[in-house]
C-alpha positions, -999 to +999 in steps of 0.1 A: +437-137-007+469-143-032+490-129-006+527-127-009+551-123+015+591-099+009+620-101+034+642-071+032+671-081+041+714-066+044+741-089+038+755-096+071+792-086+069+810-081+096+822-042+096+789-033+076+761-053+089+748-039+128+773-012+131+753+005+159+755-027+178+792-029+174+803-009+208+785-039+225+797-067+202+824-058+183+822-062+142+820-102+144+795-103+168+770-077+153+773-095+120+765-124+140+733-110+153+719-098+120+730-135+112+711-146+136+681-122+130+677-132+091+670-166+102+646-166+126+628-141+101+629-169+078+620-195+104+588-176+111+576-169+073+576-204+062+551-214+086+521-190+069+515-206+035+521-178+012+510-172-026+549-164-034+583-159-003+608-137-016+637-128-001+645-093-017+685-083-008+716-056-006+739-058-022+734-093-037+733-126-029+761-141-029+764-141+008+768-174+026+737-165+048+717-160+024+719-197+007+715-211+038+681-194+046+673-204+015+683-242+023+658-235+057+634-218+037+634-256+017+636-278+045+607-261+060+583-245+044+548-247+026+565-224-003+601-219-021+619-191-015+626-167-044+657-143-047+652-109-056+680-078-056+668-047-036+689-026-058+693+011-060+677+037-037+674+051-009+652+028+018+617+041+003+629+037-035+634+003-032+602-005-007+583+008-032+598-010-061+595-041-043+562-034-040+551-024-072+573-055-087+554-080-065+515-058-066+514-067-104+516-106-096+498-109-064+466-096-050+484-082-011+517-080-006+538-081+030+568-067+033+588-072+064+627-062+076+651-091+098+652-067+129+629-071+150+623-108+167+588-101+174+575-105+138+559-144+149+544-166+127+511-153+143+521-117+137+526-124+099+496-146+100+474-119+119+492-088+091+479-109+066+445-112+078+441-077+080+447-069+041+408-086+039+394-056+053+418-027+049+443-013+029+472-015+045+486-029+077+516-017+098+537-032+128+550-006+148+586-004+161+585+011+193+618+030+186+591+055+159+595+032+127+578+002+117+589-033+112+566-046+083+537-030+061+512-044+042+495-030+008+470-043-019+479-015-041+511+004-044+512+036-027+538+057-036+532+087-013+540+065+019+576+060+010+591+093-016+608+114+003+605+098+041+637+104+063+640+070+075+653+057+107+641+085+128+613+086+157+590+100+135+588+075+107+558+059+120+535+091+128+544+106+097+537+076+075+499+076+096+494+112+078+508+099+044+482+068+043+452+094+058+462+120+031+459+091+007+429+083+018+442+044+029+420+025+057+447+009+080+452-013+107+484-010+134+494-046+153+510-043+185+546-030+181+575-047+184+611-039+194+639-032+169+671-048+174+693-015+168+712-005+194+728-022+223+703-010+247+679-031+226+697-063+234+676-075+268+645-076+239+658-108+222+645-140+229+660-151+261+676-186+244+693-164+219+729-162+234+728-196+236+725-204+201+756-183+189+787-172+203+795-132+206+763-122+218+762-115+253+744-127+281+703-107+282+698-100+317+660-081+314+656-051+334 
């Protein structure tokens, strides 16, 4: 299929960027992480050969991090890496704009956040698979969202009115896409990187690669 992939993705200023991981790592540190988080998101897209990458961001993107993803989107991958502005809107607003944007050009579209570590190459590879033989595809977040969903035609319903970032994002999105009478499939879900208890779910090489994040000592 002409599949495309988007990466939602916040400036990571310090002071704005992880604020519910600052208790653990202070301002510097949590913009660190999201950092940190935006490029192995990128490290992992530009191994699936997509139709079209775009990086889609808030508030711009004029944010050092973001040119160099866009250097090791180059270096590395099958496809350049487009810039797009996320712009207005709450969460949903600008999902579905993205969406709809990207649905007019392509024939399935992915869109994924920079949280959660677990979105692999294979995950990506195995979300775009799915859009073959169903209408959408999600990734769980075990915290009750989702990390990335998949469409082949933009569905409105799944994102007006959702109050995100709550435990029941995920279960009341499953309604929304049986309501619009959507066949989906759910990958295994995958851990969010928002709050400091979260922190023993990163790779275990990851303190290693930056300084401010602590050592992960798994439970």
């Amino acid at each position: 299929m002409n599949t495309a992939l988007i990466i939602f993705a916040k400036a990571p200023v310090a002071g704005q960027a992880k604020t519910r991981m600052m208790p653990a790592l202070g301002a510097q540190g949590a913009a660190r992480l999201a950092e940190q988080l935006l490029w192995h998101a990128v490290q992992q897209a530009v191994q699936v050969p997509w139709a079209a990458l775009e990086l889609c961001v808030s508030p711009d993107n004029a944010h050092p991090a973001f040119a160099q993803a866009q250097d090791m989107a180059q270096d590395m991958g099958q496809c350049p890496l487009s810039w797009s502005a996320q712009g207005d809107g709450d969460l949903g607003q600008r999902m579905h704009r993205a969406f709809v944007r990207c649905l007019s050009r392509h024939s399935a579209v992915l869109l994924m956040g920079t949280d959660a570590p677990g979105l692999t190459a294979q995950v990506l590879q195995q979300a775009a698979q799915s859009l073959h033989n169903h209408d959408a595809v999600f990734v769980p977040a075990w915290d009750g969202g989702y990390a990335l969903v998949g469409l082949r035609r933009p569905v409105p319903e799944l994102f007006e009115g959702m109050v995100w970032s709550t435990p029941g994002v995920m279960a009341e999105t499953r309604t929304r896409a049986h309501q619009a009478g959507l066949s989906w499939r759910e990958l295994a879900p995958v851990h969010d990187m928002d709050e400091p208890s979260d922190l023993h779910h990163l790779p275990p090489d990851w303190p290693s690669r930056f300084d401010g994040l602590p050592a992960i000592s798994n439970p």
